[in-house]
C-alpha positions as CSV (number, residue, x, y, z in Angstrom):
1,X,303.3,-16.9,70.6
2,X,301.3,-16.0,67.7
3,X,298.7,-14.4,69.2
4,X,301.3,-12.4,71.1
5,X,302.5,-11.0,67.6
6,X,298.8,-10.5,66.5
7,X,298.1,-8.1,69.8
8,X,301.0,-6.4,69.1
9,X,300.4,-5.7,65.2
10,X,296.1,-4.4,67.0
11,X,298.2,-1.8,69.3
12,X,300.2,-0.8,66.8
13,X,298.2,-0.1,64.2
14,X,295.4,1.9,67.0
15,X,298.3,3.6,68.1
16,X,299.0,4.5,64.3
17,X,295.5,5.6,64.2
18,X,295.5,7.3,67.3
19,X,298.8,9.6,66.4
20,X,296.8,10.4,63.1
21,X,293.5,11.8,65.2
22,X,295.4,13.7,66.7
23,X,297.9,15.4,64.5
24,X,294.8,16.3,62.9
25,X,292.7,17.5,66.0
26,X,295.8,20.1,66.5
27,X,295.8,21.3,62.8
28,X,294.3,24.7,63.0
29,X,292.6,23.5,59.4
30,X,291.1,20.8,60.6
31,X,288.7,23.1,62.8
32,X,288.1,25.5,60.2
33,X,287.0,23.3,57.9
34,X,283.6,23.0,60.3
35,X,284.0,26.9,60.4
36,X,283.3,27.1,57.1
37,X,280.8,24.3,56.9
38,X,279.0,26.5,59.5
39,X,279.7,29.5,57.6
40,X,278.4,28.0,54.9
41,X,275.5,27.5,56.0
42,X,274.3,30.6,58.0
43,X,274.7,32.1,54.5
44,X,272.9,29.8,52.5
45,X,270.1,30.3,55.0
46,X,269.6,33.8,55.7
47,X,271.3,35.0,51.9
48,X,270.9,32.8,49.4
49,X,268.0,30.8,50.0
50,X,265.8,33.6,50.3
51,X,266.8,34.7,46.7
52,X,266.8,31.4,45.3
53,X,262.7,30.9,46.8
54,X,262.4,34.3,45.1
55,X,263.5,33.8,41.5
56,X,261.9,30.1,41.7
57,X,258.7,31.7,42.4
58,X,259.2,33.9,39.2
59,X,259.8,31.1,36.8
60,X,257.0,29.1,38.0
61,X,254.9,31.3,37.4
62,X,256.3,32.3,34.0
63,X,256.5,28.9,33.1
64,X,252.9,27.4,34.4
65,X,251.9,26.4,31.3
66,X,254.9,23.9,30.4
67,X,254.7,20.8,33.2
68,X,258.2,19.6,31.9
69,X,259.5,23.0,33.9
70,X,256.6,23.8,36.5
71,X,257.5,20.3,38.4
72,X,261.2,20.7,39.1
73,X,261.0,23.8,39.5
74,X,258.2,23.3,42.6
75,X,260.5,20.9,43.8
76,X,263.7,22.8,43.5
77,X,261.4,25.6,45.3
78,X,260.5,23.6,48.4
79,X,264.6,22.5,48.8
80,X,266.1,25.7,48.2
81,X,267.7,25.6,51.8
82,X,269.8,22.6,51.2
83,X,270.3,23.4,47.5
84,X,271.6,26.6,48.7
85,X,273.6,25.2,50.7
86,X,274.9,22.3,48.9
87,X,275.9,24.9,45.8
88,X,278.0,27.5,48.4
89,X,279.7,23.4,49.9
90,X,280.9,22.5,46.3
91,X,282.7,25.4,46.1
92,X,284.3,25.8,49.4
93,X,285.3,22.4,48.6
94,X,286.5,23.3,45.4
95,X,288.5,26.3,47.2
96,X,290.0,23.9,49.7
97,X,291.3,21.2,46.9
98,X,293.0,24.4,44.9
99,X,294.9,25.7,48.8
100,X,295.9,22.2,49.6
101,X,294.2,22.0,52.4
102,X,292.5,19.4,54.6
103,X,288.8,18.2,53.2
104,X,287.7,15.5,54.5
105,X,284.8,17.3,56.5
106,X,284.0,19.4,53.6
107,X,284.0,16.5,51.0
108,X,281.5,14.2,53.4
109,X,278.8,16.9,53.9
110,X,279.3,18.0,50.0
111,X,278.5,14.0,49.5
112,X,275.6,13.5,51.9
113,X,273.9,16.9,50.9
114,X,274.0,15.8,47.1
115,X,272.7,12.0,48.1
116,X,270.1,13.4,50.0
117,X,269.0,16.7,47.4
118,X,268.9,14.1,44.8
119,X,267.1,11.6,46.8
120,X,264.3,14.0,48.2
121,X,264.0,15.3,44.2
122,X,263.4,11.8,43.1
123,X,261.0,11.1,45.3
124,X,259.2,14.4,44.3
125,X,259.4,13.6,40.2
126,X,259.8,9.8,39.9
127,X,256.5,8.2,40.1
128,X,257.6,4.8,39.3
129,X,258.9,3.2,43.1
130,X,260.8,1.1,41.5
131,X,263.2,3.4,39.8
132,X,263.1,6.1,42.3
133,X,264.2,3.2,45.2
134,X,266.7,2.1,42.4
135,X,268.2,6.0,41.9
136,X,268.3,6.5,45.9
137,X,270.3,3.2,46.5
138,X,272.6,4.6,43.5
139,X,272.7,7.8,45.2
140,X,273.9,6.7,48.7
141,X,276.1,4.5,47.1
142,X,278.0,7.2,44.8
143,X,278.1,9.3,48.7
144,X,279.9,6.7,50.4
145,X,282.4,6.2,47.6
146,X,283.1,10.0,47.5
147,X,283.6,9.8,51.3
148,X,285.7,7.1,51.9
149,X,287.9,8.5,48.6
150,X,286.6,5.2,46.5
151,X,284.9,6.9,43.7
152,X,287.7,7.7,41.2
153,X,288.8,4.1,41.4
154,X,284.8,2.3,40.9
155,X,285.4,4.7,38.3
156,X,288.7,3.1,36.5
157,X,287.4,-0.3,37.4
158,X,283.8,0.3,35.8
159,X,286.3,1.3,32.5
160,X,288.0,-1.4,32.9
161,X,285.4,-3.8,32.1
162,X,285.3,-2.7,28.5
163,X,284.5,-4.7,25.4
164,X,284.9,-3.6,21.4
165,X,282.2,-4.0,18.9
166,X,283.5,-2.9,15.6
167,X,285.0,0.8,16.1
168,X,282.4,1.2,19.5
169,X,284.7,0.6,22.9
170,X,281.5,-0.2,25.2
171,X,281.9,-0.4,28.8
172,X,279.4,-0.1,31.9
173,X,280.6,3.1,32.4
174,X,279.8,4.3,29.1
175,X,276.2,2.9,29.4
176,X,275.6,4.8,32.4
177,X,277.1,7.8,31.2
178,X,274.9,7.4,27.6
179,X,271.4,6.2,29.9
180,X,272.1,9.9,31.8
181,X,273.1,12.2,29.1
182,X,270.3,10.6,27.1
183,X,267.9,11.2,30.0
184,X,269.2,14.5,30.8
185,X,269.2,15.8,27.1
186,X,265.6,14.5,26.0
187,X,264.4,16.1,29.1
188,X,266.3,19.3,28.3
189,X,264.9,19.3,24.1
190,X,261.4,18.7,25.6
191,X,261.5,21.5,28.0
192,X,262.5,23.5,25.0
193,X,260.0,22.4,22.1
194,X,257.1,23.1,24.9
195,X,258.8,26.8,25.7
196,X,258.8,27.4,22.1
197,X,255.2,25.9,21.6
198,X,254.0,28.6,23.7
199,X,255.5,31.3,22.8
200,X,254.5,30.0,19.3
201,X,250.5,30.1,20.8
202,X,251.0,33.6,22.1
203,X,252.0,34.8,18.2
204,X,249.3,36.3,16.2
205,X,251.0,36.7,12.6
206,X,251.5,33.2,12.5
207,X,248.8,30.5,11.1
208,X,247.3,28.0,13.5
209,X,247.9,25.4,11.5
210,X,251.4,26.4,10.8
211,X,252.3,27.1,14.6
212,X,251.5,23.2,15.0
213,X,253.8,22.6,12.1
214,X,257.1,24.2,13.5
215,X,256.4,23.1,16.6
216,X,256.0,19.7,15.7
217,X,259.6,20.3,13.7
218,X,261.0,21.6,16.2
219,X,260.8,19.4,18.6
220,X,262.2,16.6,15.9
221,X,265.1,18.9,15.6
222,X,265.8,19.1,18.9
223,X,265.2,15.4,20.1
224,X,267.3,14.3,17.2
225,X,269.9,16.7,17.9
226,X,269.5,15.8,21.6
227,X,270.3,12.1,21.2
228,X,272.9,12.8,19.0
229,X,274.9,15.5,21.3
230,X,274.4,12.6,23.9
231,X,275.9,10.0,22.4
232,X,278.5,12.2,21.0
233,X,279.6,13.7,24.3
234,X,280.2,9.9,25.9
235,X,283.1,9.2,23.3
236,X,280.2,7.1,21.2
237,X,281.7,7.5,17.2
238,X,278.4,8.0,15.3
239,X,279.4,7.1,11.9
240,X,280.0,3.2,13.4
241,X,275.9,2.8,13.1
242,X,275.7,4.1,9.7
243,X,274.9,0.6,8.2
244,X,273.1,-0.7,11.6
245,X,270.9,2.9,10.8
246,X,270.5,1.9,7.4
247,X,269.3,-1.6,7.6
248,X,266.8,-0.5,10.9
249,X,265.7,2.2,8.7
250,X,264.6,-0.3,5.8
251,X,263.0,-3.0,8.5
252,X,261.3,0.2,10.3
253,X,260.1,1.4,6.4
254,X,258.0,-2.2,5.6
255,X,256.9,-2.4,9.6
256,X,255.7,0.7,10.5
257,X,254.2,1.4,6.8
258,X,251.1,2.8,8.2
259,X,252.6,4.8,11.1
260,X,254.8,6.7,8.9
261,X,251.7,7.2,6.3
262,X,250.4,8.9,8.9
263,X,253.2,11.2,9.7
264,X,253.5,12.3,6.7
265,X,249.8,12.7,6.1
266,X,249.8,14.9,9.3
267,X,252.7,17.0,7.6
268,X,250.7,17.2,4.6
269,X,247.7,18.5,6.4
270,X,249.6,21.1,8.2
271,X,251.2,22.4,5.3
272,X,248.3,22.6,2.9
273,X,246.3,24.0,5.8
274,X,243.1,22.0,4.7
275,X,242.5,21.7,8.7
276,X,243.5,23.1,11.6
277,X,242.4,23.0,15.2
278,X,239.3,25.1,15.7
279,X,237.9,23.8,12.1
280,X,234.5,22.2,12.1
281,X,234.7,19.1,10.1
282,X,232.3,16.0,9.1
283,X,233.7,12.7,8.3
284,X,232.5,9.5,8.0
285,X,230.1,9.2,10.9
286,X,231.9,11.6,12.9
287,X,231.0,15.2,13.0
288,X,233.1,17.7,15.5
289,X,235.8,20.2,16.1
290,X,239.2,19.7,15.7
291,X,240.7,19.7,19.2
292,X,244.3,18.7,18.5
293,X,246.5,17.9,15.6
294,X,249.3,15.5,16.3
295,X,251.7,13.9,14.2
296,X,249.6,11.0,14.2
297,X,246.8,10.9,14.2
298,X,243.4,14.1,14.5
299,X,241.8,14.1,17.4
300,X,237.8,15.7,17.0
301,X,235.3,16.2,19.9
302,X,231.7,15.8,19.0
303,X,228.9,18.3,20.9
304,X,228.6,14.6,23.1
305,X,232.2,15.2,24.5
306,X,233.7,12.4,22.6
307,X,236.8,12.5,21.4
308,X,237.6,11.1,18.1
309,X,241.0,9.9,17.1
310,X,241.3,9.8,13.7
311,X,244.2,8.7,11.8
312,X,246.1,11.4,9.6
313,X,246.0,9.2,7.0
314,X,241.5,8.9,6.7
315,X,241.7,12.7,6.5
316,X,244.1,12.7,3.6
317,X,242.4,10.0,1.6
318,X,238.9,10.1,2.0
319,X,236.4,13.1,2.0
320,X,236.0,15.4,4.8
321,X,233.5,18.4,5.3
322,X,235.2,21.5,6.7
323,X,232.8,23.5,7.4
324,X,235.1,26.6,8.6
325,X,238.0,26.2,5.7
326,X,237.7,29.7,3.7
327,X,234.4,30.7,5.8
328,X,233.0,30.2,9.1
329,X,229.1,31.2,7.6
330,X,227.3,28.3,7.7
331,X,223.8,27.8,6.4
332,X,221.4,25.4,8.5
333,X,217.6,24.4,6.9
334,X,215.1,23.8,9.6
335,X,211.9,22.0,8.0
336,X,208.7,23.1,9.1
337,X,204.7,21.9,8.6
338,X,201.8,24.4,8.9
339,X,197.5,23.3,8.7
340,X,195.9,24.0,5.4
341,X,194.3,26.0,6.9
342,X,196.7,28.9,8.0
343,X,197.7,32.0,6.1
344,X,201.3,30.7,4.7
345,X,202.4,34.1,3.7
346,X,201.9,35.3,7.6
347,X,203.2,32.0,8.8
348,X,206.9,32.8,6.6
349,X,207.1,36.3,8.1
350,X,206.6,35.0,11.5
351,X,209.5,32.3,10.8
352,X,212.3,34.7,10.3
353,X,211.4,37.2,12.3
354,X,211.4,34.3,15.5
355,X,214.7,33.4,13.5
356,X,216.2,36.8,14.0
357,X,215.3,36.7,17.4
358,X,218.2,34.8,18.2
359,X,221.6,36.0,18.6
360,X,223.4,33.9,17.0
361,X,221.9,33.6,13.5
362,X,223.5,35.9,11.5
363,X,221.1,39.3,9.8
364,X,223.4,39.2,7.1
365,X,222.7,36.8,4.6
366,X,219.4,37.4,6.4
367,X,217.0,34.7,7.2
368,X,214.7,33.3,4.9
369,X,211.9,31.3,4.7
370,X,210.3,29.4,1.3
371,X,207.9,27.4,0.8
372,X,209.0,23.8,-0.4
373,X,205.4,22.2,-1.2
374,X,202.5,20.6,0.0
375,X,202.2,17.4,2.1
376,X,199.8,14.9,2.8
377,X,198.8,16.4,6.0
378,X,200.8,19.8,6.1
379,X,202.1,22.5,3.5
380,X,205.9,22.3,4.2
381,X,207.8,25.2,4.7
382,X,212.0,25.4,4.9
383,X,213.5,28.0,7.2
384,X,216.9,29.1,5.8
385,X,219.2,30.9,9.2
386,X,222.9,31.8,8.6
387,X,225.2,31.4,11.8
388,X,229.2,32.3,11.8
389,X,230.1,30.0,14.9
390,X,229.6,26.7,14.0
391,X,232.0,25.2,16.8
392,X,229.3,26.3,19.4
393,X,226.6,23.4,17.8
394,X,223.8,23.6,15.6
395,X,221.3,21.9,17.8
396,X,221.4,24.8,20.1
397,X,220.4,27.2,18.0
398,X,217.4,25.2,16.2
399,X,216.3,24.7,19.3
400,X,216.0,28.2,20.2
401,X,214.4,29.4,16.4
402,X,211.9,26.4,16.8
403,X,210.6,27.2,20.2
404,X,210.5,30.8,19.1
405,X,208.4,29.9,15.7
406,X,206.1,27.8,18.3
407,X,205.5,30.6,20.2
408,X,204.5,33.2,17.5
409,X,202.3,30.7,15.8
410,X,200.2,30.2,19.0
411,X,199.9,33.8,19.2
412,X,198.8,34.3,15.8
413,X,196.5,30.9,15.4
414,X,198.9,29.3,13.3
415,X,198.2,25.7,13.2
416,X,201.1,22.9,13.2
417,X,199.1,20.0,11.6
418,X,199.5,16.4,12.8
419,X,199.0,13.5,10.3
420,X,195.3,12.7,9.2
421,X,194.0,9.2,7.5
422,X,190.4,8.8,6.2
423,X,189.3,5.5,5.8
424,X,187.2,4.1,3.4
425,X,185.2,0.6,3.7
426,X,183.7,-0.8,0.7
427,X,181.1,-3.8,1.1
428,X,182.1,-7.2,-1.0
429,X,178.2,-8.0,0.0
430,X,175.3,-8.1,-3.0
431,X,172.3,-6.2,-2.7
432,X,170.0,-9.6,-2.1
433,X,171.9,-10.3,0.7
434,X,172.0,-6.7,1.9
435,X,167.9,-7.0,1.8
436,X,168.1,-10.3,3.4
437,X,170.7,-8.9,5.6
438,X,168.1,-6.0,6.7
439,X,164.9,-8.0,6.9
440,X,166.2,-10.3,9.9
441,X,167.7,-7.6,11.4
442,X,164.7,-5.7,11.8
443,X,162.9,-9.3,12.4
444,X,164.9,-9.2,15.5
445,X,164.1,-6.0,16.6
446,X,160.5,-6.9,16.6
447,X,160.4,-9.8,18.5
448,X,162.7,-7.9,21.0
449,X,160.2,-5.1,21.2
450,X,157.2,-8.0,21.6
451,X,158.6,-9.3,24.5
């Protein structure tokens, strides 16, 4: 008997079903929502997409330089079909919800095109698996909500499970919301700071050293203001962390002493403009050009291609050589030995002029040469050469004076002396025993010749 009642309750409810599919089937709406799904479509492919590749390909190119921008915007390029199409579906939805009419065709491919646009764009950013499998599964999950008309209530119920701490209402909704604004703003302020870094780059009135400077501010503005417009815009009260900000503040002061030493030692630097990328500078052991400044820490490359990271704070206390700070002249000395024997007046003149010779030692100051004494083995000479670009190396351009000084003093019989030693023996021998010495020596030799 019961399972009489149960078949009964089966064919009613199909046949409940059954009337519904086909009230709808003969609703002239139903069909045209896959009329304008198709519609849709044809224009997002043939119209839209086409200017959509177009102006992508424009602000790649403009923006080539700034990788926070390039990427999506190579991967919005290669999608533009269904993002085209998914734009011109959220409104036709949109359309249908304000005339009252039937969406249920429109609202699934609205939700599987956005799952599978946001899917295909993870997989072309995220390089961690992890999170992009973790973003995909929460992607198809949000879809199938939206379809089946679930969302709005995982929505309430995600609200629901709220707790109070203090004046904060925290809920898993809000930490989603707050993890997504967060991302999306931080993303947004460093897409900005690096837009405004170039077109900082591309300004000639400004200082190098100050064009690091607002940049570097700039971007502080902007994350700050970022995370603070992102907690904001979730409901978040930002006064309630006011004495949680305070006492992190003070831990943060006494455990990070030397961090913020050297941020504020790399805002010092900037500011004072005692170096600036493109500066030649010598300290400690390590002698290079300044590559980068950074809030930080310096980083200097050495002519061995090794890069230096020095902290902000070494540069502030101890000494550094700058050797481009007012002036890029620089003077090098390059020692060199002629014989006693050469003219040293001729061997000077041939000096500078193999020193001006070269292209990049400078004619004005003009070279010298002066003579700086006399050796054991050579009389020492000092040529004095002026160069103005002292980021292209030193030991290049010695190179090239030296080989040209060897080459005139071979010409002109100028010899380059190598060390000489005379040596000296003294006997410790008496002159008895030199005689005695001598007398069996020559002993010897007669008997040798007798024989």
């Amino acid at each position: 008997m019961q399972a009489i009642i149960d078949m009964d309750k089966w064919k009613s409810l199909l046949q409940g079903l059954l009337d519904s599919a086909l009230l709808l089937v003969q609703n002239p709406l139903f069909w045209l929502q896959f009329a304008v799904i198709a519609g849709v479509f044809v224009v997002a492919r043939w119209l839209l997409s086409p200017l959509m590749r177009r102006g992508l390909a424009w602000l790649t190119d403009k923006f080539s330089r700034i990788p926070s921008l390039r990427r999506p915007l190579l991967a919005l390029n290669q999608l533009t079909i269904p993002v085209a199409w998914l734009l011109l579906q959220w409104i036709a939805l949109y359309v249908a919800e304000l005339l009252k009419w039937p969406n249920g065709a429109l609202t699934i491919i609205a939700s599987l095109l956005s799952a599978w646009v946001l899917i295909r764009l993870v997989t072309m950013l995220v390089a961690n698996e992890t999170l992009a499998n973790f973003l995909a599964i929460s992607a198809w999950t949000v879809a199938a909500l939206n379809i089946f008309g679930l969302l709005d209530a995982s929505i309430n119920l995600l609200d629901s499970w709220a707790i109070t701490v203090g004046q904060v209402r925290v809920s898993p909704l809000t930490v989603l919301k707050s993890v997504l604004s967060l991302w999306f703003a931080l993303w947004l302020a460093s897409a900005l700071s690096d837009l405004i870094e170039r077109q900082l780059e591309h300004t000639r009135s400004v200082a190098p050293a100050m064009k690091v400077l607002g940049a570097k501010l700039i971007r502080l503005i902007l994350v700050v203001g970022a995370v603070l417009i992102a907690l904001s815009s979730v409901g978040i009260d930002l006064t309630a962390f006011a004495v949680f900000s305070g006492a992190l503040g003070v831990g943060l002061g006494f455990g990070l002493q030397k961090i913020f030493s050297n941020l504020v030692s790399g805002i010092i630097l900037l500011m004072d403009r005692s170096i600036k990328p493109g500066d030649v500078i010598a300290v400690n052991n390590t002698f290079g050009w300044i590559n980068y400044l950074g809030a930080r820490y310096a980083s200097v490359i050495t002519r061995d291609g090794i890069e230096h990271l020095i902290p902000n704070e070494e540069l502030i206390t101890q000494r550094v050589e700058n050797w481009s700070y007012s002036d890029s002249l620089v003077r090098l000395r390059i020692p060199i030995g002629i014989s006693y024997n050469s003219d040293p007046a001729k061997a000077m003149a041939l000096c500078v002029e193999a020193a001006e010779m070269v292209p990049r030692v400078q004619l004005k100051p003009e070279p010298r040469c002066q003579l700086m004494g006399f050796g054991d083995s050579s009389v020492n000479l000092e040529l004095r050469i002026w160069i103005n670009d002292p980021p292209n190396g030193r030991a290049n351009v010695i190179s090239e004076v030296l080989l040209g000084v060897w080459e005139r003093f071979h010409e002109n019989g100028i010899e380059i002396p190598f060390p000489q030693r005379d040596l000296h023996v003294r006997s410790m021998m008496g002159e008895r025993d030199l005689q005695a010495l001598s007398s069996i020596l020559r002993g010897q030799q007669a008997r040798e010749a007798g024989e």
